[in-house]
C-alpha positions in Angstrom: 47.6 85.5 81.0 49.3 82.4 82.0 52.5 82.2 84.5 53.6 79.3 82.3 53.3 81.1 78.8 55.5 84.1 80.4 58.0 81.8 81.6 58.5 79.8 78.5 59.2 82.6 76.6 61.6 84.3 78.7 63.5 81.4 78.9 63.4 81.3 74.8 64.5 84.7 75.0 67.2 84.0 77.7 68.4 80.8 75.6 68.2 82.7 72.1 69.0 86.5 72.5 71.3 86.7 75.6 72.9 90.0 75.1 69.1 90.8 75.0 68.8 89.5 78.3 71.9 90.9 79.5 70.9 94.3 78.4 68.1 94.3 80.1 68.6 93.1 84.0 65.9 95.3 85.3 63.4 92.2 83.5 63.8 89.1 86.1 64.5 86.3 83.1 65.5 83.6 85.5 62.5 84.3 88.2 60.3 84.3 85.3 61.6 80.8 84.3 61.7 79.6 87.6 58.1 80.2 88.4 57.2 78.9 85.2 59.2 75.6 86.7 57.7 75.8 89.8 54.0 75.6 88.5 54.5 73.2 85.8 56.5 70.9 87.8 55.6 71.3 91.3 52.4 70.8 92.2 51.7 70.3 95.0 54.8 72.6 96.2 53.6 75.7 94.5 53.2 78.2 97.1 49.8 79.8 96.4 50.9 83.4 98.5 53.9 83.8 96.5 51.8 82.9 92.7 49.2 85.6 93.9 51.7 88.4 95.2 53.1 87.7 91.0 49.9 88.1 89.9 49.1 91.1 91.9 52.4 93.0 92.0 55.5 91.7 89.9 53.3 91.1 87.4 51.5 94.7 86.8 55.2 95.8 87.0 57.2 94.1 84.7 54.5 95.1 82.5 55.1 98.4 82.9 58.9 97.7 81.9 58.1 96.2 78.6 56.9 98.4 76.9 60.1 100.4 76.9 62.2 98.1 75.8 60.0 97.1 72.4 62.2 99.5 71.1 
């Protein structure tokens, strides 16, 4: 799964739907964007630590929340 694919969308969700967005606060729509920013435009910035503690722990959680809000 890429950082970059989950941030683009959340920010087309955020830009498109945002009493979606505001609806759901418990789903971090602006960190998601700003990592996304942070990768594609950073490079050499991009604090490995922080991309692997996503990977490893905001990641598994936010899709936990998901799922619950499909409806």
């Amino acid at each position: 799964m890429s950082l970059v694919i989950i941030g683009e969308a959340a920010t087309k969700v955020m830009d498109r739907y945002p009493e979606f967005t505001a609806q759901n606060p418990q789903i971090p729509w602006r960190s998601m964007r700003g990592m996304r920013n942070r990768i594609a435009h950073g490079y050499f910035d991009i604090n490995l630590d922080v991309v692997w503690e996503t990977v490893q722990v905001a990641l598994p959680e936010l899709l936990t929340v998901l799922p619950t809000e499909q409806n």
